[in-house]
Structure formats: C-alpha cells, structure tokens
C-alpha positions as CSV (number, residue, x, y, z in Angstrom):
1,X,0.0,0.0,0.0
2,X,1.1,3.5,-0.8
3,X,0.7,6.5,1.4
4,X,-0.7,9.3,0.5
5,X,1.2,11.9,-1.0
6,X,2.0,14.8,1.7
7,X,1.8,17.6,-0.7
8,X,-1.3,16.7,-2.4
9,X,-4.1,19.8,-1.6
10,X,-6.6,18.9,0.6
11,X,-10.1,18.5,-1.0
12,X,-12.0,21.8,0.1
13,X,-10.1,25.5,0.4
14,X,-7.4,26.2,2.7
15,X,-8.7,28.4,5.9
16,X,-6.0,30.8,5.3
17,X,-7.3,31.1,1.2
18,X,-10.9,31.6,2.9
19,X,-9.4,34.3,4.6
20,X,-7.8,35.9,2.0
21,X,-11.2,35.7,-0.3
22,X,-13.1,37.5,2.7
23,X,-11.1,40.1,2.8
24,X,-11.0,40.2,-1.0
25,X,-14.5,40.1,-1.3
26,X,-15.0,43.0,1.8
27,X,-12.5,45.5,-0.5
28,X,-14.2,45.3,-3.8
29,X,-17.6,45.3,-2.1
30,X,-16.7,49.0,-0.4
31,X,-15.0,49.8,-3.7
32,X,-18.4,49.2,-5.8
33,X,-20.4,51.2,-2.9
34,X,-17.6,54.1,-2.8
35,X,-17.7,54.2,-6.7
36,X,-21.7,54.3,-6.5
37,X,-22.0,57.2,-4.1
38,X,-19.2,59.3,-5.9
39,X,-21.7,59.0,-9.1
40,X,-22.2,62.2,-10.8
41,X,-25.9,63.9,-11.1
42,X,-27.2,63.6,-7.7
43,X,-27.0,67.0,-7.1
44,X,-23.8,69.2,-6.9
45,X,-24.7,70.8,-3.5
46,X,-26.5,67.8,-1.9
47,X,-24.3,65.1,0.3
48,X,-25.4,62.7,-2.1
49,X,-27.2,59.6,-1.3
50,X,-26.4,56.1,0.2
51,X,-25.5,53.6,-1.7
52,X,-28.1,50.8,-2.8
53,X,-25.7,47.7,-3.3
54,X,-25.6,44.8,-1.4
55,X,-24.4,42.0,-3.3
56,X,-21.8,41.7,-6.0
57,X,-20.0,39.3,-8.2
58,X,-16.8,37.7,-6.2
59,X,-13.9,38.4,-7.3
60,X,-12.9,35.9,-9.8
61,X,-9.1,34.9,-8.9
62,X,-10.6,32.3,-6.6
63,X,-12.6,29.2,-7.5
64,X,-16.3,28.8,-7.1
65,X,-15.3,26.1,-4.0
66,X,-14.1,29.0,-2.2
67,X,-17.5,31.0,-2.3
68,X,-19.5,27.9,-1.7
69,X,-17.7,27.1,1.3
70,X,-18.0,30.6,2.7
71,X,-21.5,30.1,2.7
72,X,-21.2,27.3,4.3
73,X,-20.0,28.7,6.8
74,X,-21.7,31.5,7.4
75,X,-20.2,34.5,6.1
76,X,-21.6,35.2,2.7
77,X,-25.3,34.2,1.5
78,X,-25.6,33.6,-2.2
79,X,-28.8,35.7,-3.7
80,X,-29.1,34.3,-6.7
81,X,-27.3,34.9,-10.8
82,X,-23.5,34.4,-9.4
83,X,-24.1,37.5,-6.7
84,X,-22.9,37.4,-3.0
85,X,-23.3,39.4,0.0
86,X,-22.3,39.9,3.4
87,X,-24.1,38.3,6.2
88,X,-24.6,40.8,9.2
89,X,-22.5,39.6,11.9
C-alpha cells in the first residue's frame, strides 16, 4: 500500500485562502459602494445619497469552491445569478 502523497491539496479551500477571499470580497464590495455614491448627477450641492448595493460578483481569482464554502460557513449568502453578500455579523 502507498501512502498518500504529503503535498497533495486537501479536498476543500485552505482556511487561510478563505481568509484571504473575505477580505477580497470586503474590498471590492466598499470599492463598488464608494464608486456608486461618488456618481455624478445627484446633485452638486446635496451630500449625495447612500448607496443601494448589497451584493456583488466575487472576485474571480478564486474558485467557485471558495464561495460555496463561505456560505457554508456562514459568512456570505448567495442571492441568486453568481451575486454574493455579506451576512450581518
């Protein structure tokens, strides 16, 4: 019998790579609100308006395993057509 091989990747995302999506996922969710709120035509002498967005696209340098996990777990909930969002902690 042969053992396993030591270096072989284990078969769901590392905690560390979950990490790193979060945090991936938190940046270019603020970026997408940020870039919605700075929107021209609401007004020059108004403070403008709160942004809308919850959910987004995930960023794609990390597989769909990630995001499904992340769900699992509690952190994101998938609303539907590939979009994500934060779950209030």
């Amino acid at each position: 019998m042969t053992e396993p091989d030591a270096a072989a990747a284990p078969d769901g995302p590392t905690n560390e790579e979950l990490k790193r999506a979060l945090k991936a996922f938190k940046k270019r969710l603020k970026l997408t609100r940020t870039d919605d709120e700075a929107r021209l035509g609401y007004g020059g002498m108004t403070s403008g308006r709160k942004s809308a967005i919850t959910g987004i696209t995930p960023p794609n340098q990390y597989p769909p395993a990630v995001w499904q996990e992340l769900v699992k777990r509690g952190k994101l909930k998938h609303i539907g057509q590939g979009l994500y969002e934060l779950v209030p902690v």
